[in-house]
KEKE-3310 file (N, C-alpha, C; in steps of 0.2 Angstrom, whole numbers, plus 5000, padded with zeros to 4 digits):
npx = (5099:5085:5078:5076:5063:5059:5043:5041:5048:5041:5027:5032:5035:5021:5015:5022:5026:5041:5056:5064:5077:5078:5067:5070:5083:5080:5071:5080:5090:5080:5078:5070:5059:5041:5034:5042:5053:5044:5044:5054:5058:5049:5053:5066:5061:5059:5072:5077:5068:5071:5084:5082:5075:5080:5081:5076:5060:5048:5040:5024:5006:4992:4975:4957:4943:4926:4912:4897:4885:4888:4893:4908:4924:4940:4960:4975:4991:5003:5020:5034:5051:5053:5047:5043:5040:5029:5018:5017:5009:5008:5012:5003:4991:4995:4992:4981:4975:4978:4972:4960:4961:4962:4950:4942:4946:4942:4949:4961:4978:4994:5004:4998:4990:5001:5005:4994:4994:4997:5011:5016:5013:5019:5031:5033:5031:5041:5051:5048:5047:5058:5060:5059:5045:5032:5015:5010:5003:4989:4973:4958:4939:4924:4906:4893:4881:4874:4865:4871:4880:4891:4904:4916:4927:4943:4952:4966:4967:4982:4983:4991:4988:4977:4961:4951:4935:4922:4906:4894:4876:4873:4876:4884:4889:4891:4902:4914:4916:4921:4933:4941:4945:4953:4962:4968:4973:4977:4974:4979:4973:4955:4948:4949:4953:4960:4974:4990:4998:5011:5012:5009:5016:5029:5029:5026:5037:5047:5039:5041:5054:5057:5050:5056:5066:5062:5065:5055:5041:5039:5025:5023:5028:5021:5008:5011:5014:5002:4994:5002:4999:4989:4983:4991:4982:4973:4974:4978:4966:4954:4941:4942:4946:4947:4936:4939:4930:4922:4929:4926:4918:4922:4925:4919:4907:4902:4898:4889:4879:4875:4870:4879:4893:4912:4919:4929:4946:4956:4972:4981:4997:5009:5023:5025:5035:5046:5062:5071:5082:5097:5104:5116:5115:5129:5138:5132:5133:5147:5152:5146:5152:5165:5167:5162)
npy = (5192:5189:5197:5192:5190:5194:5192:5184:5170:5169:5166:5156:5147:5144:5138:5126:5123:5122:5125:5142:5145:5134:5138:5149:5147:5138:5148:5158:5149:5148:5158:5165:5162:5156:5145:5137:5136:5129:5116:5110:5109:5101:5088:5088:5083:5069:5064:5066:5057:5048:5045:5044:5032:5020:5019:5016:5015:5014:5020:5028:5028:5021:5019:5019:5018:5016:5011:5020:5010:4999:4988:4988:4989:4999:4997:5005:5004:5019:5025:5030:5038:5041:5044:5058:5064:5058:5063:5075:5087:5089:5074:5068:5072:5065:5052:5052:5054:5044:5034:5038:5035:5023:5017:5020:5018:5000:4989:4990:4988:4991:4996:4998:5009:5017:5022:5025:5036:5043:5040:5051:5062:5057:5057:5071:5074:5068:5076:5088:5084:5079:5063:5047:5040:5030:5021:5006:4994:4987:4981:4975:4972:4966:4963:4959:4964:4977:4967:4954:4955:4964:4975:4984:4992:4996:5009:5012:5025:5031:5028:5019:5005:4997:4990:4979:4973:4960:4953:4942:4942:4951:4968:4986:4990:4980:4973:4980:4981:4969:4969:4979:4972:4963:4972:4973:4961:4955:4940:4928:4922:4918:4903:4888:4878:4884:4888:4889:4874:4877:4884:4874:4863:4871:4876:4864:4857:4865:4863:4850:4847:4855:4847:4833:4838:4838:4824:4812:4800:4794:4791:4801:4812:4814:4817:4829:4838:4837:4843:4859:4863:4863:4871:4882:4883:4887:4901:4908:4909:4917:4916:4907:4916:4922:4934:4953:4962:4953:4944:4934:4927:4917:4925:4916:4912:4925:4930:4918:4922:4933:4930:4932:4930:4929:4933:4936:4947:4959:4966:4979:4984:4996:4997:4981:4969:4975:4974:4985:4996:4999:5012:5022:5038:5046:5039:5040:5051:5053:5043:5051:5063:5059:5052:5063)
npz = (4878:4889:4900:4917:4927:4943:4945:4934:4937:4950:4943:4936:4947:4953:4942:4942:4953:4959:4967:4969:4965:4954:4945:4941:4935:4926:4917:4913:4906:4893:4888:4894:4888:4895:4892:4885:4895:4906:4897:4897:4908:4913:4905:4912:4922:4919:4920:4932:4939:4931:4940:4954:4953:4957:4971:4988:4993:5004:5012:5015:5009:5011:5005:5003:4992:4990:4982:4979:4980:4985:4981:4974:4977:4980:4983:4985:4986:4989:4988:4996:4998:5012:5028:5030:5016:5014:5022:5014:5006:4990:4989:4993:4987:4973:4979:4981:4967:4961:4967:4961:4949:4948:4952:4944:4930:4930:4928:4924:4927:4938:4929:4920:4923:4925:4910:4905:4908:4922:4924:4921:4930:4942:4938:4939:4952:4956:4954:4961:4976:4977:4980:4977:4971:4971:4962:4971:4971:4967:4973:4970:4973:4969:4966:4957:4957:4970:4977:4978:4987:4999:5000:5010:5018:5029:5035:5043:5055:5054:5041:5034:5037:5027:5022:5015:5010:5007:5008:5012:5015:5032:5036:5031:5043:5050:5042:5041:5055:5052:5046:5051:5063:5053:5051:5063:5066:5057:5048:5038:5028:5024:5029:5037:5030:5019:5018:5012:5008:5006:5019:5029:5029:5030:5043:5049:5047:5056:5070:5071:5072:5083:5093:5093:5099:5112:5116:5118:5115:5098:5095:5105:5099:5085:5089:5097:5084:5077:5087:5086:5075:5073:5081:5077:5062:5066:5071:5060:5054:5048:5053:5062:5074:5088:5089:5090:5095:5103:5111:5117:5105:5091:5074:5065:5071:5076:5064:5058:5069:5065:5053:5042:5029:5026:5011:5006:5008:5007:5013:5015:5020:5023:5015:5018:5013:5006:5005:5015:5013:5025:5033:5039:5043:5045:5039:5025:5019:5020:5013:5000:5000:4999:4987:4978)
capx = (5097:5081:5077:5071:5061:5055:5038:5041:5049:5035:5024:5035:5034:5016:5015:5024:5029:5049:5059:5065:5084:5075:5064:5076:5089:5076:5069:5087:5092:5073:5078:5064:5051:5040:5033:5048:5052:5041:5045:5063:5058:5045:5059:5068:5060:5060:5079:5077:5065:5076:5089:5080:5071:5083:5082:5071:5052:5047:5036:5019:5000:4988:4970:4952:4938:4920:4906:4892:4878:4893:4897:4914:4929:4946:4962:4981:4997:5007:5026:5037:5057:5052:5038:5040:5037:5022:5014:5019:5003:5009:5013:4994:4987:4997:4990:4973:4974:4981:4965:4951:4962:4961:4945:4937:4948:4942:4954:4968:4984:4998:5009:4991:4985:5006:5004:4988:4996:5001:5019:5021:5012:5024:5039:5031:5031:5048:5056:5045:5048:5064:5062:5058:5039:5027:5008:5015:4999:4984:4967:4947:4932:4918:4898:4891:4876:4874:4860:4874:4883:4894:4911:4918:4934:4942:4957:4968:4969:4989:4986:4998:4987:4971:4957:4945:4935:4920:4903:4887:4873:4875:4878:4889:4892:4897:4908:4918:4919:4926:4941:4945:4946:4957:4966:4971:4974:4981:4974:4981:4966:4948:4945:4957:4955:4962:4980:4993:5001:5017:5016:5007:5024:5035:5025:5027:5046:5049:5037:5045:5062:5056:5046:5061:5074:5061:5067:5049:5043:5038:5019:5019:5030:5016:5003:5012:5015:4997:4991:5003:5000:4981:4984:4996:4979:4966:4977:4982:4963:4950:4934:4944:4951:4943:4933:4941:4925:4919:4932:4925:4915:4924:4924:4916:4903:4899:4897:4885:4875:4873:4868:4883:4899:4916:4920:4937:4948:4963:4974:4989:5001:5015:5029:5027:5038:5051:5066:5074:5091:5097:5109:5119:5114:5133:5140:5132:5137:5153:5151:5143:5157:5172:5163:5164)
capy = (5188:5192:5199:5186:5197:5190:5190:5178:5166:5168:5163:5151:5141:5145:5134:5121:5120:5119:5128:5147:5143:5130:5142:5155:5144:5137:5153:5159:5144:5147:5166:5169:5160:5151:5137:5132:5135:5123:5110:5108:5108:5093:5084:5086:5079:5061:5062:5065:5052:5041:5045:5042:5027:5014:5023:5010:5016:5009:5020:5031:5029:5015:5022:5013:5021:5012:5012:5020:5007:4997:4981:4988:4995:4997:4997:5005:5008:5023:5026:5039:5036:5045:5045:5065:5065:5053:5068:5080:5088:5086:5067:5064:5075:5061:5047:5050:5056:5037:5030:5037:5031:5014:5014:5023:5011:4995:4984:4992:4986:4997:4997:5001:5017:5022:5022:5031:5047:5043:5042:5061:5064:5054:5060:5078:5073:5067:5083:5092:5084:5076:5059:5040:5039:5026:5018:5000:4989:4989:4977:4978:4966:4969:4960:4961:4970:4976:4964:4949:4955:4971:4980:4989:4996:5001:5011:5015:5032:5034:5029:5013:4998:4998:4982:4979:4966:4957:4948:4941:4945:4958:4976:4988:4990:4971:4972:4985:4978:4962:4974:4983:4966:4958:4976:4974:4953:4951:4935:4926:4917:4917:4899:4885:4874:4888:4888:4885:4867:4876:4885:4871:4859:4874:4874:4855:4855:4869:4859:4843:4850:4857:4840:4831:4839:4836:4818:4811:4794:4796:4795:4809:4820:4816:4822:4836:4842:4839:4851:4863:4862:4865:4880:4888:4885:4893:4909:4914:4908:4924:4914:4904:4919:4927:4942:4958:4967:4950:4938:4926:4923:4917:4928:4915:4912:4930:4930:4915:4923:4939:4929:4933:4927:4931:4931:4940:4951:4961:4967:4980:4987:5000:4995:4975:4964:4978:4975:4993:4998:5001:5016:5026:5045:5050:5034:5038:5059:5053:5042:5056:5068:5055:5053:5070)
capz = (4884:4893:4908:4920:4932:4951:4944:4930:4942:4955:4938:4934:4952:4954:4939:4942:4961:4959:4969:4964:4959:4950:4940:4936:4929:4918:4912:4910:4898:4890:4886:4894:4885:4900:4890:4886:4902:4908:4893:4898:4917:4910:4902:4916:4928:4919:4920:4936:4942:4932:4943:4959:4951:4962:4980:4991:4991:5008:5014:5011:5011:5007:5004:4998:4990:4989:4977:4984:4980:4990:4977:4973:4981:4978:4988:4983:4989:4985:4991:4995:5003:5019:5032:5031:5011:5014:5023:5009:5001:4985:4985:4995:4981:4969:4979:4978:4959:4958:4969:4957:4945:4950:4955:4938:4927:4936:4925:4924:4932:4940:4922:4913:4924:4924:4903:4904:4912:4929:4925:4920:4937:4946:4936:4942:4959:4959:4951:4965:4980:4977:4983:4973:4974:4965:4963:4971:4970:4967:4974:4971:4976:4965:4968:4949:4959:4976:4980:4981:4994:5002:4998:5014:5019:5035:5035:5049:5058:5051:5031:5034:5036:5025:5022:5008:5012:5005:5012:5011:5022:5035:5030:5031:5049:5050:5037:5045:5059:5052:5041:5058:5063:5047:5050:5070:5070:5052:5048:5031:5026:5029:5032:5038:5022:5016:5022:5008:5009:5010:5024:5032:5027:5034:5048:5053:5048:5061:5077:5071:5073:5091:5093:5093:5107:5120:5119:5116:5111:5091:5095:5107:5095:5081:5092:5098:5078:5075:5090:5085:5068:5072:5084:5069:5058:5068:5073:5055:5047:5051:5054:5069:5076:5091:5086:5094:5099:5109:5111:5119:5099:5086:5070:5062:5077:5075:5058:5058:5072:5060:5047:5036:5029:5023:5003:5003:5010:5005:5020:5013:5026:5020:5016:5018:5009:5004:5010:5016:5016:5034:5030:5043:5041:5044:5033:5018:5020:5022:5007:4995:5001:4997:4979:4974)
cpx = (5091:5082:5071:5069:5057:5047:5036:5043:5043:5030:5025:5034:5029:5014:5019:5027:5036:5048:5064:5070:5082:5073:5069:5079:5085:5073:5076:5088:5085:5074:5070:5056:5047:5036:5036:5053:5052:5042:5049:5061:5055:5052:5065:5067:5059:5066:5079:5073:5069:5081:5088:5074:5074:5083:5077:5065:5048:5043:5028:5014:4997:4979:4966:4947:4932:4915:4899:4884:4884:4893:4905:4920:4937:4953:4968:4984:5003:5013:5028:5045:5056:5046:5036:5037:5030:5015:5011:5013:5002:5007:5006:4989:4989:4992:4982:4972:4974:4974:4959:4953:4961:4953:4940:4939:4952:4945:4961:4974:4988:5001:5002:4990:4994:5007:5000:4987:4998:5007:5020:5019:5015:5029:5038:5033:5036:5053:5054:5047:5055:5067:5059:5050:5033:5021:5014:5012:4991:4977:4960:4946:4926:4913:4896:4886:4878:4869:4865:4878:4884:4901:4914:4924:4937:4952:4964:4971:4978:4989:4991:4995:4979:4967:4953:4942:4925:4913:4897:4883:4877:4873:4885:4892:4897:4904:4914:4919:4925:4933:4942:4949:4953:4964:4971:4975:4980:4979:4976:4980:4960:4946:4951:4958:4957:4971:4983:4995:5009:5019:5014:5015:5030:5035:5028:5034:5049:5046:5042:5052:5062:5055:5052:5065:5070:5063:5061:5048:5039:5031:5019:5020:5024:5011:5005:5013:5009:4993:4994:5000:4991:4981:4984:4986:4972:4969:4980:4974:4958:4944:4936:4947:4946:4944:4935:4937:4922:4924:4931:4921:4921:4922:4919:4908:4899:4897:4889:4877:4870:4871:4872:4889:4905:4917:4926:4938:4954:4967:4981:4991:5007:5022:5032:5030:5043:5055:5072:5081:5091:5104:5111:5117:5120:5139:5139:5131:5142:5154:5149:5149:5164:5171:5164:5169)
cpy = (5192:5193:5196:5191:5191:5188:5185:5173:5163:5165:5156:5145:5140:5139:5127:5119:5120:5126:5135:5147:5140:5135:5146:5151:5141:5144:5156:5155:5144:5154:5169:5168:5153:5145:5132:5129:5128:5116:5107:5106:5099:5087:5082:5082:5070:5058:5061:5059:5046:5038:5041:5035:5019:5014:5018:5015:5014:5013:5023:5029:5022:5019:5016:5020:5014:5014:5016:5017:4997:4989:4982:4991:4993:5000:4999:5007:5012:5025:5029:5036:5037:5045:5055:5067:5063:5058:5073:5081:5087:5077:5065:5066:5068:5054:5044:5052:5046:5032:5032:5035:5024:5012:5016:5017:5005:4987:4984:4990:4992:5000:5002:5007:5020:5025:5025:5036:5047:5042:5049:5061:5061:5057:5068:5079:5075:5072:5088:5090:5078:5068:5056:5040:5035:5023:5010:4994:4992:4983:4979:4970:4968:4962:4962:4965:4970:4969:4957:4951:4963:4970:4984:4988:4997:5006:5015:5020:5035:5030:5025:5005:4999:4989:4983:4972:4966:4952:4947:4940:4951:4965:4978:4989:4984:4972:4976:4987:4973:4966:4977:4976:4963:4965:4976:4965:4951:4942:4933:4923:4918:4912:4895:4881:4878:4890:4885:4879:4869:4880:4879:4865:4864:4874:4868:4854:4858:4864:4853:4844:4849:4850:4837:4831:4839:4825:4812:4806:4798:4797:4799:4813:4822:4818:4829:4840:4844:4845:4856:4865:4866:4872:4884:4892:4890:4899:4913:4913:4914:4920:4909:4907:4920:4933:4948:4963:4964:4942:4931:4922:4923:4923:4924:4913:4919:4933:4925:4918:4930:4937:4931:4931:4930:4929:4932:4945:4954:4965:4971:4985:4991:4999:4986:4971:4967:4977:4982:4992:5002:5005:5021:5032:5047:5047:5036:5047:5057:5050:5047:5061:5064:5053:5058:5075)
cpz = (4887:4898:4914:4925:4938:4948:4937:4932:4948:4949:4939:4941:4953:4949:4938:4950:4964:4962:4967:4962:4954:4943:4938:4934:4923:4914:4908:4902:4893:4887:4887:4891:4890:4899:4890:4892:4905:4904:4897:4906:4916:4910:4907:4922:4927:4920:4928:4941:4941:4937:4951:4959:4958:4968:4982:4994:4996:5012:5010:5015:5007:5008:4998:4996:4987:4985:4981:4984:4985:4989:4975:4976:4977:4982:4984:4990:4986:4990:4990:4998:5008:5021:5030:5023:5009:5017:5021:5006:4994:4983:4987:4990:4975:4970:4978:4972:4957:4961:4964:4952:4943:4951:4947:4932:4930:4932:4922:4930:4935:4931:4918:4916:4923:4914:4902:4906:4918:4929:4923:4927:4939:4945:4941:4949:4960:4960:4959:4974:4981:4980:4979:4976:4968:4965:4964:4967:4969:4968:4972:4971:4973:4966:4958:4951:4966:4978:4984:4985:4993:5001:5005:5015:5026:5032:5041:5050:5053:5043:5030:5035:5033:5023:5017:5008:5008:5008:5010:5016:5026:5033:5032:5038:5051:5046:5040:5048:5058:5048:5045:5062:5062:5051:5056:5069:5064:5048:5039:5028:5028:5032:5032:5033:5018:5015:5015:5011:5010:5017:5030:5034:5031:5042:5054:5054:5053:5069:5077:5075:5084:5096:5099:5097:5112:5120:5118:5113:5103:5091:5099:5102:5089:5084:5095:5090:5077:5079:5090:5079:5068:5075:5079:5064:5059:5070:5066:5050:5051:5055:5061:5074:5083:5090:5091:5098:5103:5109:5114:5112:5096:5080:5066:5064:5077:5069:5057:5061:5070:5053:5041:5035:5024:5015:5004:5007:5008:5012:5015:5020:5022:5020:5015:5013:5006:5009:5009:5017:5023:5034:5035:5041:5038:5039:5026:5017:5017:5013:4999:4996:4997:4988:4975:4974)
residu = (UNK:UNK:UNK:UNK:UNK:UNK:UNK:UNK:UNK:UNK:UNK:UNK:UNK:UNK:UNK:UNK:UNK:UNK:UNK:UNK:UNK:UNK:UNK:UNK:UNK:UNK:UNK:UNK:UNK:UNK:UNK:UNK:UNK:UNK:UNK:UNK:UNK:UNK:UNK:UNK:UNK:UNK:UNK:UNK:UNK:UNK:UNK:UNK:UNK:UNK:UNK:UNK:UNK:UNK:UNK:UNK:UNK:UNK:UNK:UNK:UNK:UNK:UNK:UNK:UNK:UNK:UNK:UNK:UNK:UNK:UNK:UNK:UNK:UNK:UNK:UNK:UNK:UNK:UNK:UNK:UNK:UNK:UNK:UNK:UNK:UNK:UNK:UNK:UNK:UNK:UNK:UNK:UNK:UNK:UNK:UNK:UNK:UNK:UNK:UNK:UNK:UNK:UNK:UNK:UNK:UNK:UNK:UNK:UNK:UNK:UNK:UNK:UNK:UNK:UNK:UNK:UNK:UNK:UNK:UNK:UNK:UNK:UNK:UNK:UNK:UNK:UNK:UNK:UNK:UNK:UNK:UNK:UNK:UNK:UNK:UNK:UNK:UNK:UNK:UNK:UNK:UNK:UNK:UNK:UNK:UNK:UNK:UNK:UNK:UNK:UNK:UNK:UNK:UNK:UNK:UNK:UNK:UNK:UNK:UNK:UNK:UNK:UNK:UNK:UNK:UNK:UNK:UNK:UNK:UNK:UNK:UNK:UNK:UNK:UNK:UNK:UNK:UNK:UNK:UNK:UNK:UNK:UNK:UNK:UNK:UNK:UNK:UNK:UNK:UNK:UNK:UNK:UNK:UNK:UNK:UNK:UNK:UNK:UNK:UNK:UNK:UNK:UNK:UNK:UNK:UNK:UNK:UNK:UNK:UNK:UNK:UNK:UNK:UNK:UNK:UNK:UNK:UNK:UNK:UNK:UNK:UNK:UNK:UNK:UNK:UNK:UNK:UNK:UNK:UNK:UNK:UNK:UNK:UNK:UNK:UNK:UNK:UNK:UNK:UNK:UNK:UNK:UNK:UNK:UNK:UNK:UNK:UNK:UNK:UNK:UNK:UNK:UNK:UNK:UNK:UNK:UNK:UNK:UNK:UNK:UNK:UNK:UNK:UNK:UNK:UNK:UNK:UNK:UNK:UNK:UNK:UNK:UNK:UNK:UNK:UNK:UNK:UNK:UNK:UNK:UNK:UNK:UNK:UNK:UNK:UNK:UNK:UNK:UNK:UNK:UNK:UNK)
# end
């Protein structure tokens, strides 16, 4: 049996980040050989991530990266369980390894950059800082040159609501205006003929409903559907919003008077659309204790 010495251990964490019971046990069962070592640790860490593969993944960072002749950008969201591992130096070293990833191979899916080596580095992660953490999504807006339009970005101060937007005419200043903009108002369209048909339909069945229990002959209730129905369209399309820096313009009124227009925009927020398990801290102690 070898003799695991403090300083092989200190080695051993230095190169891989785990924790020192960690490491000693591994060198232990390695008789001391730290390659091996580190194999086993490797190996270990996919069981582990396996493990914590099903834990809900609800929070993290969303981060863009822009081209610098400013035709392409790209926009991810990477997850952590915990706001406090979403801080972790580690997993923000992981997110941005996952953003130039995304941004260098600019047709790669999420499954495509996780196949092209970003699942070890995740597994790695997970072994390290012990919680469920993933690349979720991944957006880009690409100009074939710059000269047809602009790519910018905004990102908000806490690394949880990011914007990728898209335009013609202007520069960049405008642009990143109007993604501070998309990123405070939320809007979920740029233009109002843009509106799907089913939220338009979910929309009308909810006024109508409303309509209705005022008592109302049948042609007011249709006028009152329609000027709800219109409100609804101009508060969720961007270019019928008022503008946050001069509210009395519209976005699309300030856009015109700048001589530019919206293409696109992507809008990610952290977290949206997972649904989170809502878990008692001392319930599910109590649970893990009663298990074992």
């Amino acid at each position: 049996m070898a003799n695991i010495t403090a300083g092989m251990v200190k080695e051993l964490r230095e190169r891989t980040g785990l924790g020192m019971m960690d490491c000693k046990k591994a060198l232990s069962e390695a008789d001391g050989d730290m390659e091996k070592a580190i194999d086993d640790l490797r190996k270990a860490s996919g069981v582990k991530a396996a493990k914590k593969a099903s834990r809900v993944a609800a929070e993290g960072v969303v981060l863009t990266k822009i081209a610098q002749d400013g035709n392409y950008g790209v926009v991810v969201e990477v997850n952590s369980e915990t706001d406090f591992a979403a801080r972790d130096e580690n997993f923000l070293a992981f997110a941005q390894q996952a953003l130039e990833l995304a941004y260098s191979n600019s047709e790669a899916d999420v499954a495509g950059l996780l196949d092209g080596g970003l699942e070890e580095a995740r597994q790695a992660l997970v072994q390290k800082i012990g919680e469920n953490c993933n690349l979720r999504r991944i957006e880009r807006l690409k100009f074939a040159d710059a000269n047809q339009g602009i790519v910018e970005s905004y990102v908000h101060s806490n690394n949880r609501i990011a914007v990728l937007i898209s335009i013609t005419g202007g520069d960049e200043s405008l642009a990143r205006d109007i993604a501070m903009h998309v990123a405070a108002v939320n809007p979920l369209v740029v233009r109002a003929e843009d509106v799907p048909e089913g939220e338009l339909a979910k929309e009308s069945e909810i006024y109508s409903a409303q309509a209705r229990e005022s008592g109302k002959p049948e042609e007011i209730i249709e006028k009152m559907i329609t000027g709800r129905l219109r409100k609804f369209v101009a508060a969720v399309s961007l270019l019928e919003q008022p503008f946050v820096k001069e509210p009395d313009l519209t976005v699309g009124k300030w856009l015109t008077e700048a001589g530019a227009d919206v293409v696109q925009f992507v809008r990610f927020e952290v977290g949206e659309g997972i649904e989170k398990d809502d878990v008692d801290f001392a319930d599910e102690v109590a649970a893990q204790v009663k298990g074992s």
